[in-house]
C-alpha positions as CSV (number, residue, x, y, z in Angstrom):
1,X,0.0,0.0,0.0
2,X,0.8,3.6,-0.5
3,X,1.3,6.2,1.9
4,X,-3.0,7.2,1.9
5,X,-4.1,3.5,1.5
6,X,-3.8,3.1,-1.9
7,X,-4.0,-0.7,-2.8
8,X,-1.4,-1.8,-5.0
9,X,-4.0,-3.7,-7.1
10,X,-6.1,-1.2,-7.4
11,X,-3.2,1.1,-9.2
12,X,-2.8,-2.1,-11.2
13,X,-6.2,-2.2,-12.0
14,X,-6.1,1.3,-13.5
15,X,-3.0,0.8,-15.7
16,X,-0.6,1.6,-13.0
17,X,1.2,-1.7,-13.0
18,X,4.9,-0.2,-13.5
19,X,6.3,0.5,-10.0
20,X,7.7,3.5,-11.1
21,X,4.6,5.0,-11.9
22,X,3.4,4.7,-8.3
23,X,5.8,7.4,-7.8
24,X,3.5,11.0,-6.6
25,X,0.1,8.8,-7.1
26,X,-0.6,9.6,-4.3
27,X,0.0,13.3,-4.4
28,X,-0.5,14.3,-8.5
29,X,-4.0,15.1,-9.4
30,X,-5.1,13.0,-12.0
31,X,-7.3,13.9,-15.8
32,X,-10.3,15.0,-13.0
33,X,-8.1,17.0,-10.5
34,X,-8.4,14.8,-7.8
35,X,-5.8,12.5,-6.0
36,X,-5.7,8.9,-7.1
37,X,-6.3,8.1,-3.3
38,X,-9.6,10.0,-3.8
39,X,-10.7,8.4,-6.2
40,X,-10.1,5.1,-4.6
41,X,-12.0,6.2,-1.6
42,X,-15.1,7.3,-3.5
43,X,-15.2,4.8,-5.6
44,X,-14.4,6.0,-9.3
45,X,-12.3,5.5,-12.2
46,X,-8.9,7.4,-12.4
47,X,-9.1,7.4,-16.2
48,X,-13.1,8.4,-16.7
49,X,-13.5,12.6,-16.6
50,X,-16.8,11.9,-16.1
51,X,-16.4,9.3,-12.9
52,X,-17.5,11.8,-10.2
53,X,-18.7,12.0,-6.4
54,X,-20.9,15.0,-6.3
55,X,-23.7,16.7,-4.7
56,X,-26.7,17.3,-7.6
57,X,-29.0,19.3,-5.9
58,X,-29.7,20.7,-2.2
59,X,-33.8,22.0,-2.8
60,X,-36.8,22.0,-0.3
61,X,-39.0,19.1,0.0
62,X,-42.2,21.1,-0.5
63,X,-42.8,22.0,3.2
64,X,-41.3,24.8,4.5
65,X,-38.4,24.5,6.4
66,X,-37.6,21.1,5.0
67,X,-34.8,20.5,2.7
68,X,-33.4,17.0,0.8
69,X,-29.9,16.8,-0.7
70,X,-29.2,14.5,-3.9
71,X,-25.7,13.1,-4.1
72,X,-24.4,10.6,-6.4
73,X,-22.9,7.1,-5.0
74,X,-20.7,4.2,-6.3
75,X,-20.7,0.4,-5.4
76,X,-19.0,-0.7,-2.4
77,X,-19.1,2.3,-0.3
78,X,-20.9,3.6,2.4
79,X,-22.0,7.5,3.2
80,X,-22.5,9.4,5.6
81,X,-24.6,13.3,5.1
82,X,-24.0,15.8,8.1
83,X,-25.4,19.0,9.2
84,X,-23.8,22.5,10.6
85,X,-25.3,25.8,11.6
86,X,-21.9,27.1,12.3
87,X,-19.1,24.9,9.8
88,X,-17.2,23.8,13.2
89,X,-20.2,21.6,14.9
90,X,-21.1,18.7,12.8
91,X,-23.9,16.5,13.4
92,X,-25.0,12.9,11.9
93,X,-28.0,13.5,9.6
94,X,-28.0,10.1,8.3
95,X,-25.2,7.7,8.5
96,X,-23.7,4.3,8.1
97,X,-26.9,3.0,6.5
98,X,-26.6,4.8,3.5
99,X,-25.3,2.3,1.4
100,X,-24.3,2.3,-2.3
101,X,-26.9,2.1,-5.2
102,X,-24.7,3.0,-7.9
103,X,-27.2,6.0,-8.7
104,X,-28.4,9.3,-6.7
105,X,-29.5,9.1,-3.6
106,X,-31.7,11.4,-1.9
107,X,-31.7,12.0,1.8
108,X,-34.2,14.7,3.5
109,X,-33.7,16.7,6.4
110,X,-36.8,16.2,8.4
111,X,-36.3,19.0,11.1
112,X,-37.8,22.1,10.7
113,X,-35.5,24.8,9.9
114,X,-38.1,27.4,9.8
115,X,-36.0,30.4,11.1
116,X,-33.1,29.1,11.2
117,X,-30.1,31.8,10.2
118,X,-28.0,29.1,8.5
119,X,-27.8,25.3,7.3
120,X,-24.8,23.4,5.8
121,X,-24.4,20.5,4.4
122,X,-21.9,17.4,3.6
123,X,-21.4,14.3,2.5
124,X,-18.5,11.8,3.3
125,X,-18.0,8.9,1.7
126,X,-16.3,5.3,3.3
């Protein structure tokens, strides 16, 4: 393994099977702009531009107060979305559950934020 967790075979699976070329994998953006251990975390291709981890859309559900965030997902990983009035307290909004479809996934925020200053959102991915 690499210095980030890299597997070896999973640089080899991606064309990477020269030693050599392991050399600032782990700290060269690749044709997306992200680290190849990024990609290995989330799930995508290395090679594919359009292999992404991204959050869609953040809208209301309907009812005021009430918001959903869409994020897309790979196979064989695990999210986790959290909430922040302030960007320094995060809190679980839904967690280890969230498992890979491959697709979106859409996750709502069922408190009422009516009146609330600020709300922020993110998504991690394991």
């Amino acid at each position: 393994m690499l210095p980030y967790g890299t597997p070896v075979p999973w640089l080899i699976q991606y064309g990477f099977a020269n030693p050599g070329s392991w050399v600032g994998a782990e700290t060269i953006p690749d044709s997306n702009g992200r680290l190849f251990w990024q990609d290995y975390v989330a799930g995508l291709n290395p090679l594919d531009a359009s292999s992404v981890f991204v959050v869609r859309n953040l809208s209301s559900t309907g009812s005021p107060g009430h918001y959903q965030i869409t994020f897309s997902t790979a196979l064989n990983r695990t999210y986790r979305v959290e909430t922040s009035s302030d960007l320094l307290t995060w809190q679980t909004l839904a967690g280890w559950h969230l498992r890979e479809t491959g697709g979106d996934v859409t996750v709502s925020d069922n408190r009422n934020l009516s009146g609330t200053a600020q709300t922020y959102y993110r998504v991690a991915v394991y």
